[in-house]
N, C-alpha and C positions, 0 to 999 in steps of 0.2 A: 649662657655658656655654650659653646662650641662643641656641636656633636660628634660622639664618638664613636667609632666603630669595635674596637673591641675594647673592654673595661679597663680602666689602669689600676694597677696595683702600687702600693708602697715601692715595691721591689723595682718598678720600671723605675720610679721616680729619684729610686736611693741608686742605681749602680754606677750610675756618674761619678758618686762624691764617696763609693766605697770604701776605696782606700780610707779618707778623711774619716768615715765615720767608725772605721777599724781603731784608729787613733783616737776619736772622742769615748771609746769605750776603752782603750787602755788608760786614756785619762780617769775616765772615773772609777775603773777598779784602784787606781793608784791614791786618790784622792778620799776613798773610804776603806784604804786598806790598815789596820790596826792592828797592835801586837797584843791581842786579845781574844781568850778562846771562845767566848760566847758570842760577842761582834761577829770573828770572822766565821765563824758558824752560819750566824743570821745572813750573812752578805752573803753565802754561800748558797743560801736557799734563793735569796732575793736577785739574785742574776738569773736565777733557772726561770723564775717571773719575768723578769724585766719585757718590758714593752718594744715597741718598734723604732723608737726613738725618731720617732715623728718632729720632737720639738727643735731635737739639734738639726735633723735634715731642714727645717723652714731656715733655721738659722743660719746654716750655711749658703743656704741657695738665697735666703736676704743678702749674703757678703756679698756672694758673685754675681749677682744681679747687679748691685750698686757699686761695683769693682773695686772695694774696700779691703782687697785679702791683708789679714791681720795674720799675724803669726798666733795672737791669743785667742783666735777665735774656737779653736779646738778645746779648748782649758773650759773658757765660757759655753760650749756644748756641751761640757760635761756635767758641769756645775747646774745647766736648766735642767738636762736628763736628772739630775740627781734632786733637786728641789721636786720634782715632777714623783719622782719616787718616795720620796718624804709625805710629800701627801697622799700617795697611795697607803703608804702602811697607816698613817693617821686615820684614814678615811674607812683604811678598816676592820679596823679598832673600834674607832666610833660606833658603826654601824657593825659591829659583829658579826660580817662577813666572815664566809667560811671558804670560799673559793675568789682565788683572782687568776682570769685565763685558764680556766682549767687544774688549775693546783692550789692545794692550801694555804691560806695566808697565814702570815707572819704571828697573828695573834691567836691561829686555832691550832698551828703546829708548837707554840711554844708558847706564848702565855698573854695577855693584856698589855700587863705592866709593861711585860720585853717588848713588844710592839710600839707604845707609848716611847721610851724609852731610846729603842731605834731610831724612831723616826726623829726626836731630836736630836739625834745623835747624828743624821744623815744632813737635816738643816743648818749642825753647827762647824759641819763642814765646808758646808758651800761656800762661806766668807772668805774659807784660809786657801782655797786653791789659785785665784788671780794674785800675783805677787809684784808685776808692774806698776813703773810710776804712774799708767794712762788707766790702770783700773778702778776708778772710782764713778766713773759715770757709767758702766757697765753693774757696779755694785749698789749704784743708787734707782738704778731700774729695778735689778733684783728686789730689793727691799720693799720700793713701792708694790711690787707685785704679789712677796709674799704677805705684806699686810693685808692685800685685796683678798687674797683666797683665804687668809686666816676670819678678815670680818667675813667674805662667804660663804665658812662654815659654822661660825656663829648664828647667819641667817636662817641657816638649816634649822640648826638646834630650836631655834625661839618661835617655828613657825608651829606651835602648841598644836593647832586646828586645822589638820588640813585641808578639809571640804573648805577652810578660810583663803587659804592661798591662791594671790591673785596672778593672775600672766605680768603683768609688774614685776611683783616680787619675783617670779619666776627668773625673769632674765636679767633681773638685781641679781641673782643666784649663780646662773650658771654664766655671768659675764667677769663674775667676780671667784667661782671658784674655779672654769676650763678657761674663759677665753685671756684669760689677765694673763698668765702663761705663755699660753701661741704667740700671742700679741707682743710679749715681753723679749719671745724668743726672734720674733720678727727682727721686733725696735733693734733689737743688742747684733745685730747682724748687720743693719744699718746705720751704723755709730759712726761712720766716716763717709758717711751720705752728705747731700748736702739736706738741710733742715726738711724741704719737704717731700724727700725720697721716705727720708728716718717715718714721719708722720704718715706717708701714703703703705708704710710696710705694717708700723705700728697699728693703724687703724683696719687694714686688710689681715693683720692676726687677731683682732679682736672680733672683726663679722666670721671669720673662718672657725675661729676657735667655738663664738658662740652656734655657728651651725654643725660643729663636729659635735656637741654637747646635744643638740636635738637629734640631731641622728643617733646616737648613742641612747636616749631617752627611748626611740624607735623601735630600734634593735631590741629594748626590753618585753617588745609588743608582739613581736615579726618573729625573732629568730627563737632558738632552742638551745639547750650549754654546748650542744657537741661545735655549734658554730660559735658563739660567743666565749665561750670558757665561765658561764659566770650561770646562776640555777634560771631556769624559766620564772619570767615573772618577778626576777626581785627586786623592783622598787618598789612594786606592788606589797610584797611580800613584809620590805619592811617602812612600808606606811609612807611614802613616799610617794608626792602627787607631782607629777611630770608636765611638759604640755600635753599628750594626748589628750589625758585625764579631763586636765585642766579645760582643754576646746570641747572636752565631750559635756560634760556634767551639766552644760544650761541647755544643753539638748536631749538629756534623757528623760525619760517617761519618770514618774515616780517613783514607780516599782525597783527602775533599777540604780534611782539613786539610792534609795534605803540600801539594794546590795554592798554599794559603793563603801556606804556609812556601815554597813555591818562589818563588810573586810578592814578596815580603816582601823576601827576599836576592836578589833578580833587582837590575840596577840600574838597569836602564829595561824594565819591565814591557811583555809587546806587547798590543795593544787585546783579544788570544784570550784570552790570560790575565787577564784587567780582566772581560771578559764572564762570565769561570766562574765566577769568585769573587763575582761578583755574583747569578749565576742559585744560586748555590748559598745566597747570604747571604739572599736569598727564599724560598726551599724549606723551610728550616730556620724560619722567625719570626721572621727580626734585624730586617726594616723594620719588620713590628708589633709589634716588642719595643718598637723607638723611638718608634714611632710613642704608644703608649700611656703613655711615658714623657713625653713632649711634653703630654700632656694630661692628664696628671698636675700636671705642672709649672703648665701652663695654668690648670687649676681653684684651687691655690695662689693665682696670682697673682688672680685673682680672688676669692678670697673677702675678701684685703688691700684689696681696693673699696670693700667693704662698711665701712667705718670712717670712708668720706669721708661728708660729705654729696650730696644727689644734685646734678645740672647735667648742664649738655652737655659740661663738659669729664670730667668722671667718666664720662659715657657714652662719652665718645671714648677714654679708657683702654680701658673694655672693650672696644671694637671693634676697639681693637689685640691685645689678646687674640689675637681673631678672624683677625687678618689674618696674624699670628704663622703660628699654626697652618694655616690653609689656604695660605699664599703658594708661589710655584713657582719664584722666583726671589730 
C-alpha cells in the first residue's frame, strides 16, 4: 500500500459523496419508519447507534468508480446499511452485549425478545424498499449474502470448544459474517460494470471486509471502551477465540495455556484474568500474527484496483484500504 503521510479518516473518504450519503440516510429512516409506538421508539434509539455507514460509502464509490450512476443506488445503500444493522441488534442479542459504541444496546435497554423481534423486523424490510423493474439482481446479491452471514452465525454458535477452533474456521467466520457484506456492497455498486470490474469490486470487498474483521478482532487487544465504545476485552470476555488467540495458543508455555482454558470455562471472566491472557497473547506474536494477516488481506484487496480504471473514486477505494488498516475504532 502506498505510504501516508497523515492518517485518513472515514470522514476524508466520505465528504465527496456527502450530500449522497445524507440521502442514503433519509432513505433508510423512510424505509424503517412505522406507524408504531414501540418500533418507532426502538428506531429512535438505534439511529443514536448507528455506525459510519462504511458499507453504503464502498457502494457508492464502487458506482463511480465503474461510472454506473444509477438513480437506485441510494435506495440499495440504505437497504445494505440497514441489513448491516439487523445484524447488529441479532448479534447482540445472541451474545448479550450490553454496550454497542459506547451506548446501550437494543436488548439491555428493552428487552431480548424486542431485540430479536427488531431485528426481524429491520431484515423484512430490506426486500420492500427497491421497487424497480431492474431490481432483482441487486436483490439476489442481497439474499445470497444475508444467507452467508446468517450460516456465519450459526458457525459461531456450533463452535462448542474453543481451545478447538481452527484459523480455517476462523476465516470460514469472519468471511461469511463481516466480509460477505463489504463484498456484497462493493458487487451491488458494480451492477453496471462490465462482468470483470462487478468481480474485481466484489472480490476486493471480500479481502477488505475480511481484514476490517481482523483489525476489529485487534482493537479488542490494543484499545480500551473510551476508544472503542464497546468494554475491554470482550471477546475475551464472552468466550470468543479471535485470530490473536488463535496464532498465540501453539506458542504458549503451559502455564499459560491452562490460563486461557480457565477464562474460557470461567462464566464471567474478572478484568485479572482478561489482562493475563492478553499480556501473554502479546508476548507470544498473536497481535503481530494478525496484525500481518490484516495486511495481507489489505495488499489483496488492492491489487483488485488495479483493474478499474483510474478517478477519484478508485482512489477513495484505496484510501479505504488505508483507513481499514490503520483505524482504532
Amino acid at each position: 500500500m502506498s505510504p501516508q503521510t497523515a492518517p485518513i479518516t472515514l470522514a476524508d473518504i466520505q465528504n465527496p459523496l456527502r450530500p449522497r450519503l445524507e440521502q442514503v440516510q433519509r432513505e433508510l429512516r423512510r424505509i424503517v419508519e412505522a406507524d408504531f409506538g414501540l418500533i418507532t421508539e426502538v428506531n429512535s434509539h438505534l439511529f443514536q447507534m448507528q455506525g459510519k455507514m462504511f458499507r453504503p460509502t464502498l457502494l457508492l464509490l464502487a458506482e463511480e468508480a465503474t461510472g454506473g450512476l444509477d438513480q437506485r443506488t441510494t435506495v440499495l445503500g440504505a437497504v445494505t446499511e440497514l441489513i448491516h444493522l439487523a445484524t447488529l441488534v441479532h448479534d447482540d442479542s445472541v451474545d448479550h452485549s450490553v454496550l454497542r459504541r459506547g451506548m446501550p444496546t437494543i436488548n439491555s435497554l428493552f428487552s431480548h425478545q424486542v431485540s430479536v423481534i427488531m431485528g426481524d423486523y429491520l431484515y423484512s424490510r430490506a426486500p420492500t424498499a427497491p421497487a424497480g423493474p431492474d431490481d432483482l439482481e441487486p436483490l439476489r446479491v442481497l439474499s445470497r449474502v444475508t444467507n452467508e452471514m446468517t450460516v456465519g452465525e450459526m458457525r459461531q454458535l456450533l463452535a462448542h470448544d474453543p481451545l478447538e477452533f481452527s484459523e480455517e474456521q476462523y476465516d470460514l467466520l469472519i468471511r461469511a459474517k463481516t466480509a460477505s457484506l463489504v463484498s456484497g456492497a462493493c458487487e451491488i455498486g458494480a451492477l453496471r460494470a462490465a462482468p470483470e470490474e462487478r468481480e474485481a469490486l466484489r472480490s476486493f470487498g471480500e479481502a477488505l471486509g475480511m481484514a476490517f474483521q481482523i483489525v476489529d478482532d485487534l482493537l479488542d487487544y490494543t484499545e480500551d471502551a473510551s476508544v472503542t465504545g464497546k468494554p475491554f476485552g470482550s471477546d475475551l470476555r464472552e468466550h470468543k477465540v479471535t485470530l490473536p488467540l488463535l496464532a498465540a495458543l501453539p506458542k504458549m508455555e503451559d502455564a499459560e495455556r491452562r490460563q486461557v482454558a480457565r477464562l474460557l470455562h470461567t462464566p464471567e471472566p474478572s478484568d485479572a484474568q482478561i489482562a493475563e491472557v492478553i499480556l501473554a497473547v502479546g508476548r507470544v506474536g498473536g497481535l503481530e500474527y494478525a496484525r500481518e494477516r490484516a495486511l495481507h488481506l489489505a495488499q489483496q484487496a488492492e491489487g483488485e484496483l488495479d483493474l478499474l480504471s483510474p478517478s477519484a473514486a478508485r482512489d477513495a477505494l484505496r484510501a479505504s484500504i488505508t483507513y481499514v488498516i490503520d483505524r482504532r475504532s
